[in-house]
C-alpha positions in Angstrom: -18.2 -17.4 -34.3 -17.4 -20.9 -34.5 -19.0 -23.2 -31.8 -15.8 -24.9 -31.2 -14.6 -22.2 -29.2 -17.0 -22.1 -26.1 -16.7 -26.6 -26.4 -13.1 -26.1 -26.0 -13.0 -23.3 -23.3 -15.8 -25.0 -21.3 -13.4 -28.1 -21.4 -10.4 -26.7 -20.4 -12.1 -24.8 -17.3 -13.5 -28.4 -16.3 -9.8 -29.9 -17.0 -8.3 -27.0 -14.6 -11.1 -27.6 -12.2 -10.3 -31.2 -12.1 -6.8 -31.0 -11.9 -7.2 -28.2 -9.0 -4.9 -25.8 -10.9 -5.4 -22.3 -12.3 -4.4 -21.7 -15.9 -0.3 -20.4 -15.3 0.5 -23.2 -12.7 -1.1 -25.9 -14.9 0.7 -24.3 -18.4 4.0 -23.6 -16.5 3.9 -27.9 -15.0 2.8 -29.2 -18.4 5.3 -26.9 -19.9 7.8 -28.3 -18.0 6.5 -31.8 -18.3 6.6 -31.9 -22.0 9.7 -30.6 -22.4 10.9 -33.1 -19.9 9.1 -36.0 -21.5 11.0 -35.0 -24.9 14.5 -35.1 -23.4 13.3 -38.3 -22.0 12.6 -39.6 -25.1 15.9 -38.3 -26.6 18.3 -40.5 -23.6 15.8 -44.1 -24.0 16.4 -43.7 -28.0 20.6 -43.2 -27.2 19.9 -45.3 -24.5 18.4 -48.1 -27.1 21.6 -47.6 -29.3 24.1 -47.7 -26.6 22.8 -49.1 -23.1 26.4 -47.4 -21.2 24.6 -44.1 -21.8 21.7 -42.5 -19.8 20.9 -45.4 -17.9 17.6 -44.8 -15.9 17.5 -41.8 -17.0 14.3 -42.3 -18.8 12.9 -43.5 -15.8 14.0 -41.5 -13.3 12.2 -38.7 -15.0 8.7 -40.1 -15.7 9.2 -41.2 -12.1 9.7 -37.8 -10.9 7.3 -36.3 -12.9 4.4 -38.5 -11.9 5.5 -38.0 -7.9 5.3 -33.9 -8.4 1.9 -34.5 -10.4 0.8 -36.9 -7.3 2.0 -34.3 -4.9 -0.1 -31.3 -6.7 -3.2 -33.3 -6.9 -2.6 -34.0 -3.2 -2.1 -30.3 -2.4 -4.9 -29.3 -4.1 -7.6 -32.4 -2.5 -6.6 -30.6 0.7 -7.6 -27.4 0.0 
């Protein structure tokens, strides 16, 4: 087998460990995360061509997403 397997499994365990998530709730938030980060992208390029439209928007989402990621790494210190 190809040693890059165990390097990257033994990474992501210590990612999930560190970000105090098991694999489905860390997939399903970066899941959601990326997709939101594209359609954030999307509104600041429109956004860039014609100010009137999504204003904030961009923002308001990067915002939010770092808050819920603040919250979960809050959550899971506690435990």
């Amino acid at each position: 087998g190809s040693p890059i397997a165990p390097m990257v499994l033994s990474a992501s365990r210590q990612h999930l460990k560190a970000a105090g998530k098991s694999y489905v709730p860390h997939g399903t938030f970066a899941l959601k995360a990326g997709i939101l980060l594209f359609y954030a992208g999307f509104t600041s390029i429109v956004h860039a061509i014609v100010p009137a439209w999504y204003p904030f928007k961009a923002r308001d989402i990067t915002r939010a997403l770092a808050e819920e990621s603040q919250r979960q790494e809050a959550a899971a210190r506690a435990k």
